[in-house]
C-alpha positions in Angstrom: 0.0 0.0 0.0 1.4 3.4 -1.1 1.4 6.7 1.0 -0.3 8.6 -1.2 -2.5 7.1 -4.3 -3.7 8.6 -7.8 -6.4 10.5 -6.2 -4.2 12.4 -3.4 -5.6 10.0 -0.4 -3.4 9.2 2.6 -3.5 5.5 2.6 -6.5 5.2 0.1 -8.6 6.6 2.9 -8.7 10.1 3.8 -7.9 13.3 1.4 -4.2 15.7 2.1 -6.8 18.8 1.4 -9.1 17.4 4.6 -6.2 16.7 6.7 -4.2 20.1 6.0 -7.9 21.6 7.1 -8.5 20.1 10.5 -5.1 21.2 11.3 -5.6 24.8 10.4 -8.7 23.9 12.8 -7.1 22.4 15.4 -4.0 25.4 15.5 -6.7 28.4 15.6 -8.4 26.4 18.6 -5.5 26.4 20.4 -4.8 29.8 19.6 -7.6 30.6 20.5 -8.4 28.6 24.4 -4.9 27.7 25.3 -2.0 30.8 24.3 -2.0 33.3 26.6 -2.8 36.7 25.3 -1.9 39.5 26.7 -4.2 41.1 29.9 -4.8 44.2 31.0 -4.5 48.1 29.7 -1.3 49.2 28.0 -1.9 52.2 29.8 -1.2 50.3 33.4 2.3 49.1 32.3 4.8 51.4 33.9 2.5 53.9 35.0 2.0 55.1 38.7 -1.3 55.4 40.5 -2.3 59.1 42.1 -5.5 61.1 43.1 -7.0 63.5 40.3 -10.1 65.6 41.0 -12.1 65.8 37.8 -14.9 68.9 37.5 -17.2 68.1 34.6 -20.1 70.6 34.2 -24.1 69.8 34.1 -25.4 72.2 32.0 -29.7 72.5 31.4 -30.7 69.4 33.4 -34.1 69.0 33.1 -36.4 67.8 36.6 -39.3 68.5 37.8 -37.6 69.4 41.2 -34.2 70.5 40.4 -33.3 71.4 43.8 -34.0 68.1 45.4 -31.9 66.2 42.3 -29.2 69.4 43.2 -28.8 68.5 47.3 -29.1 64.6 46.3 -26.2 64.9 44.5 -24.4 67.1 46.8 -24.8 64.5 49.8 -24.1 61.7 48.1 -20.8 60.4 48.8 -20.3 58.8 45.8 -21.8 58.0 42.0 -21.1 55.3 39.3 -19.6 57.0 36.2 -19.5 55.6 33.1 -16.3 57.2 30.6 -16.9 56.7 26.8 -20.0 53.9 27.3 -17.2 51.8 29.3 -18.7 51.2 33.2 -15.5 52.8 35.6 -17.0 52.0 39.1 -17.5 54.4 42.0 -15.5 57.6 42.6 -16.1 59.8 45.1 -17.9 63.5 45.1 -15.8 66.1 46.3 -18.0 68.9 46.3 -21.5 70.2 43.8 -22.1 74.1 43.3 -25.0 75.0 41.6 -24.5 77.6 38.9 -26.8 80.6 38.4 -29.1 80.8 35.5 -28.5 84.5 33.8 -29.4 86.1 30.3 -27.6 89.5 28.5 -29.3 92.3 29.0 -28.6 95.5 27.0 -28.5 99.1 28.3 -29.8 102.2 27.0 -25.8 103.5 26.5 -25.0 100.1 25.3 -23.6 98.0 27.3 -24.6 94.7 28.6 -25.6 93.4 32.3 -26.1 89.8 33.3 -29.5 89.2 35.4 -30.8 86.4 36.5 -32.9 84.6 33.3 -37.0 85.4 33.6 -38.2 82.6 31.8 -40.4 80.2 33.8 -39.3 76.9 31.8 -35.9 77.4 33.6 -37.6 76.6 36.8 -37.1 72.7 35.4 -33.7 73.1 34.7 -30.5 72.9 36.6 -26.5 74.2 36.0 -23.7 72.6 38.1 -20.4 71.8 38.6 -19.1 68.8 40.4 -16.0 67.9 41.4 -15.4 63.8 41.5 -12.1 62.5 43.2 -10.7 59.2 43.0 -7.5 57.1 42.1 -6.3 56.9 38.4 -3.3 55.6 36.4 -0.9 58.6 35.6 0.6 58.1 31.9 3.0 60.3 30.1 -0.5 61.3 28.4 -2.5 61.8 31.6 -4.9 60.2 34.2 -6.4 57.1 33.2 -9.5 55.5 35.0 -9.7 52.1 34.4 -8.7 51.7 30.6 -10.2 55.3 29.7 -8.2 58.5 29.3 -9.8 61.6 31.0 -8.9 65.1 29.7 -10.5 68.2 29.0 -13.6 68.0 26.8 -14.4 63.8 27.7 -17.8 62.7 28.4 -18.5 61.1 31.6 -22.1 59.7 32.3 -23.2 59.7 36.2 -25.5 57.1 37.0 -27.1 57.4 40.8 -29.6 56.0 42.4 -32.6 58.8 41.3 -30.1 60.0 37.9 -28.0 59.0 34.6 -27.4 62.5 33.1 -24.3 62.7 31.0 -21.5 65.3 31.7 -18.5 67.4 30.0 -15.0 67.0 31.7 -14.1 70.6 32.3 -10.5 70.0 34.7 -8.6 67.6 35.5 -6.0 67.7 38.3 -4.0 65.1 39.5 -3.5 65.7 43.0 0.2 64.6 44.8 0.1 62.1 47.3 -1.4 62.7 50.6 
């Protein structure tokens, strides 16, 4: 009996073209379950670990009882935030000041005053800053919490108990040591 017959079987029996298949098979499975990839962010690897305060801005935040959602938020002690639709985890809140609601009003010699805005609707809305504090992963491109970069300009949703609202990132300061 020959290796290889006429028709390009292994002993008669099975094809070379089927057999160079389930190998291809069987390597990409164990690529696949058994090699060890790699784990973890690239941005953890050499990186050190400080505090940053992050403000991030809530601007026209629409409740029916804005000052309720306002001191909710300003006793919590903490919020879930989510950084570009990836969950984070719990950081603390450092501090919530609410920001006045004010229109341009021109003068008779033309200049321009700020005073408080008139408009009933804005009754249902809210303006605030908060300031959230935890511990992030310092690159040589800035803070990093979990495997998401936070600088100037990055959305951060806060999910609470009584609120999901999305935010802008408006500071970031990492903090030294304490």
């Amino acid at each position: 009996m020959t290796l290889l017959d006429a028709k390009g079987r292994l002993f008669g029996k099975v094809s070379i073209l089927d057999v160079a298949a389930a190998l291809i098979i069987l390597m990409v499975l164990f690529g696949i379950f058994l090699y060890p990839g790699t784990s973890g962010s690239v941005a953890q690897v050499g990186s050190t670990t400080k505090p940053v305060e992050v403000d991030v801005m809530v601007r026209g935040l629409t409740s029916s009882d804005p000052k309720r959602l306002f001191e909710a938020i300003k006793n919590s002690e903490t919020t879930n935030i989510i950084i570009r639709n990836q969950p984070y985890g719990q950081v603390k809140i450092k501090n919530a000041v609410l920001l006045p609601r004010s229109t341009v009003v021109p003068q008779p010699d033309g200049t321009v005053i700020a005073l408080p805005d008139p408009r009933p609707e804005l009754n249902y809305t809210v303006d605030m800053l908060i300031t959230l504090e935890d511990e992030a992963q310092i690159t040589d491109t800035g803070p990093v919490f979990g495997n998401s970069k936070v600088k100037v300009g990055t959305q951060i949703e806060l999910d609470g108990d009584l609120y999901n609202f999305n935010t802008s990132t408006v500071d970031v300061r990492v903090l030294e040591d304490s």
